[in-house]
N, C-alpha and C positions, 0 to 999 in steps of 0.2 A: 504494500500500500504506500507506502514512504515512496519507495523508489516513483511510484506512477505520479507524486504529488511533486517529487524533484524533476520532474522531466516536465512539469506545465510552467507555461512562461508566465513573468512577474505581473503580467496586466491583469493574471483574475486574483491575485494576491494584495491583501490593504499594507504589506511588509515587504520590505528587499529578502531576497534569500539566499544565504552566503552557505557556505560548504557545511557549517558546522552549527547552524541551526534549521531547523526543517519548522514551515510553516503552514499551517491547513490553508488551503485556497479557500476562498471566498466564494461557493458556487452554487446554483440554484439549487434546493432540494431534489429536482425532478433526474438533476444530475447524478448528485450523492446516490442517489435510489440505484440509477444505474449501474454505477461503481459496485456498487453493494451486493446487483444478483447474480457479480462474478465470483465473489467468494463462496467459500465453501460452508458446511454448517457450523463447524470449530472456530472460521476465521469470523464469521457472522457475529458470534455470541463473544468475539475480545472486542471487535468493534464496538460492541452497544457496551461496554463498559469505557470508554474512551472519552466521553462526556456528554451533558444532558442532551444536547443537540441528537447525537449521532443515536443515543439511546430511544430518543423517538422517533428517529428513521428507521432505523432497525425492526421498528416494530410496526411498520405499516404493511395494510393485507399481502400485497405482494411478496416480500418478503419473509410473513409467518408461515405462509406452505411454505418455506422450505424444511422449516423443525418438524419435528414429529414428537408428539407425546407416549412413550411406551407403558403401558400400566401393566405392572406383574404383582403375584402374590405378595411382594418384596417389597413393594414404596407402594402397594393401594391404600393401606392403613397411614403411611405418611402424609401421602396426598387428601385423604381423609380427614383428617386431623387438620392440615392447611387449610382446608374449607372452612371446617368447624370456627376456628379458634382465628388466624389471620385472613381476614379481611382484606386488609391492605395489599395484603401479600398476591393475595387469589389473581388480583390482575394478571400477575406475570405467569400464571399456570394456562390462559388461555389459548386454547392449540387447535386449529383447523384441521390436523393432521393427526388421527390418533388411532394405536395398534393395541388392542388389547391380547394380552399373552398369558396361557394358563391359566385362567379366569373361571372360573363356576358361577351361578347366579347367588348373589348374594348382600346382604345390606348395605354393605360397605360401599360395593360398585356402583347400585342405585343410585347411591348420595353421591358419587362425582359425578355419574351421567346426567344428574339432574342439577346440577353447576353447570358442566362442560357442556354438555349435549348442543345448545341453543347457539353455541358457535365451530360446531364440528361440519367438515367439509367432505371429510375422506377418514371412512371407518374401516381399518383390517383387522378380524378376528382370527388368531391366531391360534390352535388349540383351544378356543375360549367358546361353546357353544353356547351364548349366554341369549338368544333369538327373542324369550321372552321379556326380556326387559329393555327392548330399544324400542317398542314404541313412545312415540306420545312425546318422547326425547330431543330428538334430530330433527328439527324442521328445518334445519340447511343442510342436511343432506346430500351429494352430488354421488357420492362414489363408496361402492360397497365390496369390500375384497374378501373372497373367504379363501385360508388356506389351512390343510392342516387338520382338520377336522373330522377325525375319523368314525367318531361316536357321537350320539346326541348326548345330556345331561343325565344321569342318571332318574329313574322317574318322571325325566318330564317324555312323556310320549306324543305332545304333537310341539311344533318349532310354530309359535303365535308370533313370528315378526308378519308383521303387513305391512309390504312395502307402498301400499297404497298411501299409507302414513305417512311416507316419507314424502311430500308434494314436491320438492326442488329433485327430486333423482336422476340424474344422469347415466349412471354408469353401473354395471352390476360383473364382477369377476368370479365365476365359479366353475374352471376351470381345469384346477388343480384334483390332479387323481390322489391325491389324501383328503377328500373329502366325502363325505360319505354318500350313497346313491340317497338314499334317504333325504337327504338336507336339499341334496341339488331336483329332487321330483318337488319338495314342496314349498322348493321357492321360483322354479315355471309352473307350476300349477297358480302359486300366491300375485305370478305376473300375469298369467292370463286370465285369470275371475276377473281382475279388478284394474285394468288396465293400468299404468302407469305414464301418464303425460307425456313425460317428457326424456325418456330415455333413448338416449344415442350412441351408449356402448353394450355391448354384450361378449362377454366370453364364457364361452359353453363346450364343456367335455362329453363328444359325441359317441353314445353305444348303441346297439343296436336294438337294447331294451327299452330305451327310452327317445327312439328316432322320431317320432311321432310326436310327440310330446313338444321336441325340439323346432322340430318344423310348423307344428302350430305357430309357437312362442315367435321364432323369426321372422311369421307370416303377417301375426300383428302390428308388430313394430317397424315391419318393411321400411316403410315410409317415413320414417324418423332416424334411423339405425345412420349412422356417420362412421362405427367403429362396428368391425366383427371378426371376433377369433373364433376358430370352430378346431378345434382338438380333434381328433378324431383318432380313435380308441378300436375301433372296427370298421369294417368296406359300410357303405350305406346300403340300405337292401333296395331301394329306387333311386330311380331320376327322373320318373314322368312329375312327381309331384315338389322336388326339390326343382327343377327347369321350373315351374310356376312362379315357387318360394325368388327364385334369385332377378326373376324378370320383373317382379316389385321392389326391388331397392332403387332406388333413385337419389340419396341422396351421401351416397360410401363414400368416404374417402382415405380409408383403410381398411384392408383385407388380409386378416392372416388365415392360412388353412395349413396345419401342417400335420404328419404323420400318413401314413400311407392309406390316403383314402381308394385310391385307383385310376387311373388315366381316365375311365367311361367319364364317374362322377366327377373330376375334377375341370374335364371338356365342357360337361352340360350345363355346371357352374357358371364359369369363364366366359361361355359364348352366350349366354342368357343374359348375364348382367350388362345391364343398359351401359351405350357406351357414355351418356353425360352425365356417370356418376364422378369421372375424371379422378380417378384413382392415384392417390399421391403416393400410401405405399402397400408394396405386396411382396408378403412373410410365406415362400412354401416350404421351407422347411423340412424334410425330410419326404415329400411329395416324391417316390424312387422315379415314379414312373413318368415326370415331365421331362419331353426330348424337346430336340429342337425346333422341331413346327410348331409345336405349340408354344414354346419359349416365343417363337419370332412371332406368332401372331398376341400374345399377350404386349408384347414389345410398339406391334404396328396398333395396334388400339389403343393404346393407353401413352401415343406416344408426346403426346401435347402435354402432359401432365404428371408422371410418374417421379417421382425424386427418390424414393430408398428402395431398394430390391434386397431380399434375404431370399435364397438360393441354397443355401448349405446341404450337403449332404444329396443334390440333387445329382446322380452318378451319370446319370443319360445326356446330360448335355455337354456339348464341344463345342472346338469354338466356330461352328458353324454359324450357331448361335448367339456366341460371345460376342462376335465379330459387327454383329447387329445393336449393340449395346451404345452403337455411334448416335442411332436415331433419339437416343434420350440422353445424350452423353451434356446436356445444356442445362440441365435442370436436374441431373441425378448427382446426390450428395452421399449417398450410403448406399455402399454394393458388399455383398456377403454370398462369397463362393468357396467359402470352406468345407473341403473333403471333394470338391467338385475336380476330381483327382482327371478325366480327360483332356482338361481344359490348358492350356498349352502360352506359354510370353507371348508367340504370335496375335495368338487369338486373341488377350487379355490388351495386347498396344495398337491392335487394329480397332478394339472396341471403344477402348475407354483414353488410351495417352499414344493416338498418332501423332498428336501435335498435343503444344500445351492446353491442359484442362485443370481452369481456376476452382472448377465448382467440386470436384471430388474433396469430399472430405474424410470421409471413414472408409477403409477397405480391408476387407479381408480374405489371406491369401491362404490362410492354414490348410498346410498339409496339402499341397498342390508341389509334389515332390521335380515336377519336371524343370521348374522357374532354375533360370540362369544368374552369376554374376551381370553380365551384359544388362541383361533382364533388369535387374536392378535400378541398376545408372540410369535407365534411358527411362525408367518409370519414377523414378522421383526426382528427377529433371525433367517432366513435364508434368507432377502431379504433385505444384511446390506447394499447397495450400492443404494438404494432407495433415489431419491433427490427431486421426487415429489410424495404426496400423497394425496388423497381426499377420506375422510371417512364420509360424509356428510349424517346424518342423520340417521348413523350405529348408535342409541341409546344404544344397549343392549349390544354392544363391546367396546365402548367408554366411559371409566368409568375412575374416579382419578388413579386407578389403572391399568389399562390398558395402558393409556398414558405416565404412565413411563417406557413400555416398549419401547414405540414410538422415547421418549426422550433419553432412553438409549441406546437402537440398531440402529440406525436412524441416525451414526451422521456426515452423506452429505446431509442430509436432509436441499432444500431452499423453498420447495413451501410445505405447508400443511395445508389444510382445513378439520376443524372437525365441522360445521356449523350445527348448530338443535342439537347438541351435551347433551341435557341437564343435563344430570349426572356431567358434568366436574364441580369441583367445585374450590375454592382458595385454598382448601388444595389441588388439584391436582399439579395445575400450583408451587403453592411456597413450597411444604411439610408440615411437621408433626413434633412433640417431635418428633417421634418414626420412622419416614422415611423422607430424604431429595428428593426434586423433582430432577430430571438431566434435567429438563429443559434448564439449562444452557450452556449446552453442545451442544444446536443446535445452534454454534456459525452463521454459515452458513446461518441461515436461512434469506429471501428474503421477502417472502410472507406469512402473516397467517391471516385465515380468522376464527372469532369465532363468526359470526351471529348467533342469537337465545342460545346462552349461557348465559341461564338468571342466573345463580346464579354464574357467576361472577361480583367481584365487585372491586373497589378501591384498595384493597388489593393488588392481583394480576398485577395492573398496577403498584404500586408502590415498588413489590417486586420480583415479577418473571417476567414480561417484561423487559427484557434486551437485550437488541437487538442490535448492534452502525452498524451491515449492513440491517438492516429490512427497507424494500423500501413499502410496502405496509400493511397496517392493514387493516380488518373487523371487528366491533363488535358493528352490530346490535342488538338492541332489549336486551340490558344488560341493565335494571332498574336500576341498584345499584350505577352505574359509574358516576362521577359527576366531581367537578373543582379541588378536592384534587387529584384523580386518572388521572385526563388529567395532569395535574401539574408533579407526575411523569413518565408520559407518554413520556411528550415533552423531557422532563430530559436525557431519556433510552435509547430512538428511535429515534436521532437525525436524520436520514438520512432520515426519512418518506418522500416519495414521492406523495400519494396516502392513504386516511385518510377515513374508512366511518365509520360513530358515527348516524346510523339511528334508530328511536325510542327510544332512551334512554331518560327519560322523566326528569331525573333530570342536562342535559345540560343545562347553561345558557350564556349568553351574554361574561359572564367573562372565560369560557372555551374553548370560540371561540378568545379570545383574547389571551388568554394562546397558544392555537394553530399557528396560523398566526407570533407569534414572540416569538415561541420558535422550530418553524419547515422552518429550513432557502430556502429546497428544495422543499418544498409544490407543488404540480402541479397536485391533485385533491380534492377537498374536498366534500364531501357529508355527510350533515348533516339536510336528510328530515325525519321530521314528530319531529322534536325535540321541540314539543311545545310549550315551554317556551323563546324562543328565539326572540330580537326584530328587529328593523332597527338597533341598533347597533353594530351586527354582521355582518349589512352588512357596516359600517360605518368601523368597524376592519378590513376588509376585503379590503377595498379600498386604507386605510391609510398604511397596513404594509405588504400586501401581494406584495413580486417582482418576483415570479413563478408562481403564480397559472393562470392557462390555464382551468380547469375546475369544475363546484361549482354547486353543486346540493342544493337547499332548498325548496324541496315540500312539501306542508302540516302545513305551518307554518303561520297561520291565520292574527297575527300582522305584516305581508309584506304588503308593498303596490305594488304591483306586475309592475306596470307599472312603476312606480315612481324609483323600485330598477333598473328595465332593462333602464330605461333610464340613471340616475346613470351613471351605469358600462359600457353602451356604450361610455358615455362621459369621464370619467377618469380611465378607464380598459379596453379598448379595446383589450388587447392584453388575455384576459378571452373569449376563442375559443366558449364557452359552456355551456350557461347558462339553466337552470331546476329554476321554482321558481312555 
């Protein structure tokens, strides 16, 4: 934030600004806002402590979706007691965004839903089968997530949420196969008794028991529907009457369908739906059976309008296809052809980077084993504006040499996974006498994942990891990494939110302690199968960690597995997430 406020010139400033004072610009609230819904939620919450100003910036609606309130067994009676007793206080508990997690219906929870409720936006229930007590609650309502939910309440035999209740509903996600058939029949039964105004999302997990059911549901809302995921779990047993269901949508502008529904149904879909729904993005997803004709004519329909494609896993397309990816290469920002293992550098620089293309921003390549060095250079030299990448297990194109074209062309680059990468070596990441890395240069970067890069080592952490905004590391299965390298790790990458160090076999006790108090945001840590590690990691863990929410250590033979979980329930309970 400094740095962006040292780089504005003196005319929005009431102060000169010399090296060695830094001074807040003078600038429109509507500005500030903006600044603001670049950070992140950790960076969010130092800001609003910063002064009275900024603390009510912080807290305007835009801004509050970004927090999420989590309520568990653990802080319900806390947050309960806030209610009760601070007043004053309660303002700052109000959260448009809130998950409830392992939850039963009960007194306690009533009493915050009947606080909270009146400014909730977006409700995920989490393991929390609590159905009967959100009515009458939620009148701003938008968005309903269930996941997780494999059982109803014990005793309670019917789920009394009416979503009719909810008059503001948007959006309804019951898609997730941990949830029970039961919950997801009597909440399309609960939407089509009593229609629901005003909903425009839907995501529904498709069987064959309950295809009917589904295709009612989708029939009514045709005409309002803007968003639709269809899971699909089994082949559908028709198409005379899903060809009706899809020639009534008119007003889509996202379509996800994935798992293997079957080429028949996924054609009668496709060629059914109107074409001025102008389809912005389309998710097929593991769809085995989409080839090339039908790739290019989803391509020539939707070609005014299409921006993100998810593809992955789709095995039948080449770049016959690929090649065709030119006619929406103007507007298409997000392309995902991972595992799309026919698909060939030809294909991929005829489609998308013949010449320069500003608008790609997300790509991914994983596991498209054929991509070249060459391949490289000539694609992020025409695809400078790339901020996410994933080259995951490209072995024969991802090379010391390669990657500094990555580092060099690349540099809005914040998310990049080069995972199973094994060629990358320390002279990649830090240089050479004879060549320096531009590593440095991906100031920006956010996220990097280097699991299975075995022949990096210490080096590297202590020389080319420089990161001061990198919110997230990977670097599994690196042998070499030990408590000198985590030393300069903690040093580089202060802002680590999200830490995974699995199978690295020379971790010990003293590298976990290195971690927990040299990483003041910590709020995941995964460190399974790190063999050497004992109960005093988890002793480090208890004593100095004040963020961490979630902590993976499987595989770790010296736990006493019961002894640690009882532990952390007793003086960490606020650790959402425990793996041992």
């Amino acid at each position: 934030m400094l740095r962006l406020m040292n780089t504005l010139p003196n005319k929005f400033t009431n102060y000169p600004m010399d090296d060695d004072e830094a001074v807040l610009p003078v600038l429109p609230n509507e500005v500030w806002i903006t600044i603001f819904t670049y950070l992140p939620f950790g960076d969010l919450q130092q800001a609003n402590a910063v002064c009275k100003h900024w603390c009510e910036l912080t807290r305007v609606p835009v801004l509050r979706r970004k927090s999420k309130l989590v309520i568990t067994p653990y802080n319900l009676m806390d947050i309960c007691k806030i209610i009760k007793c601070q007043v004053l206080f309660c303002k700052y508990l109000s959260c448009e965004s809130v998950e409830l997690q392992d939850l039963e219906v009960q007194e306690n929870l009533v009493i915050v839903l009947e606080y909270l409720g009146s400014r909730i936006r977006q409700l995920k229930l989490n393991k929390s089968p609590v159905f009967s007590i959100l009515n009458d609650h939620l009148p701003e309502l938008e968005e309903l997530i269930l996941t997780h939910l494999p059982r109803i309440q014990n005793g309670n035999n019917t789920i009394s949420a009416d979503l009719y209740k909810f008059p503001k509903l948007k959006s309804v996600h019951m898609s997730c196969a941990n949830v029970t058939y039961y919950i997801k029949i009597h909440l399309l039964l609960n939407l089509t008794l009593v229609p629901c105004k005003n909903i425009q999302r839907l995501s529904l997990e498709l069987n064959s028991d309950q295809e009917d059911l589904i295709m009612y549901t989708l029939d009514m809302y045709a005409h309002s529907l803007r968003h639709v995921e269809i899971i699909v779990r089994s082949k559908p047993s028709t198409t005379v009457k899903w060809q009706e269901i899809f020639k009534k949508f008119t007003q889509l502008k996202v379509l996800k369908i994935t798992g293997n529904c079957g080429y028949k149904w996924l054609k009668v879909a496709l060629e059914n739906l109107p074409k001025e729904n102008r389809l912005q993005k389309i998710d097929l997803n593991g769809c085995l059976e989409l080839n090339d004709d039908f790739m290019k004519f989803i391509l020539n329909k939707w070609s005014q309008s299409v921006e993100s494609l998810d593809l992955m896993v789709c095995h039948c397309l080449t770049d016959e296809s690929i090649k065709q990816l030119k006619l929406v290469k103007d507007k298409l920002y997000h392309l995902n052809l991972a595992y799309c293992c026919r698909v060939t550098a030809q294909g991929l620089l005829q489609g998308i980077a013949e010449s320069r293309n500003d608008k790609m921003l997300n790509l991914n390549l994983s596991h498209i084993t054929s991509l070249s060095e060459e391949f490289l250079f000539l694609l992020t030299e025409r695809l400078p504006n790339l901020i996410s990448l994933n080259l995951e297990n490209c072995r024969d194109a991802v090379t010391d040499r390669s990657i500094n074209f990555i580092f060099s062309n690349l540099r809005h680059l914040r998310h990049l996974s080069l995972n199973d990468c094994v060629r990358i070596t320390d002279d990649g990441l830090i240089g050479t006498e004879s060549s320096t890395s531009a590593l440095n240069s991906l100031q920006r970067l956010e996220t990097l994942s280097l699991r299975g890069c075995r022949n990096i080592s210490n080096r590297s952490l202590l020389k080319a990891l420089k990161f001061q905004q990198l919110r997230k590391l990977t670097l599994g299965y690196c042998y070499k990494i030990s408590s000198s390298g985590i030393e300069g790790l903690v040093e580089y990458c202060p802002a680590l939110e999200e830490l995974t160090i699995t199978s690295c076999f020379m971790m010990s006790d003293d590298c976990v302690l290195q971690i927990v108090l040299g990483l003041p945001r910590l709020r995941k840590l995964n460190v399974s199968n790190c063999v050497n590690l004992t109960m005093r990691s988890i002793d480090y863990v208890m004593t100095y960690c004040k963020t961490l929410r979630e902590l993976c250590m499987n595989g770790i033979d010296a736990l006493e597995v019961e002894q640690v979980q009882q532990k952390l329930l007793k003086q960490k309970p606020q650790i959402l997430k425990v793996e041992l």
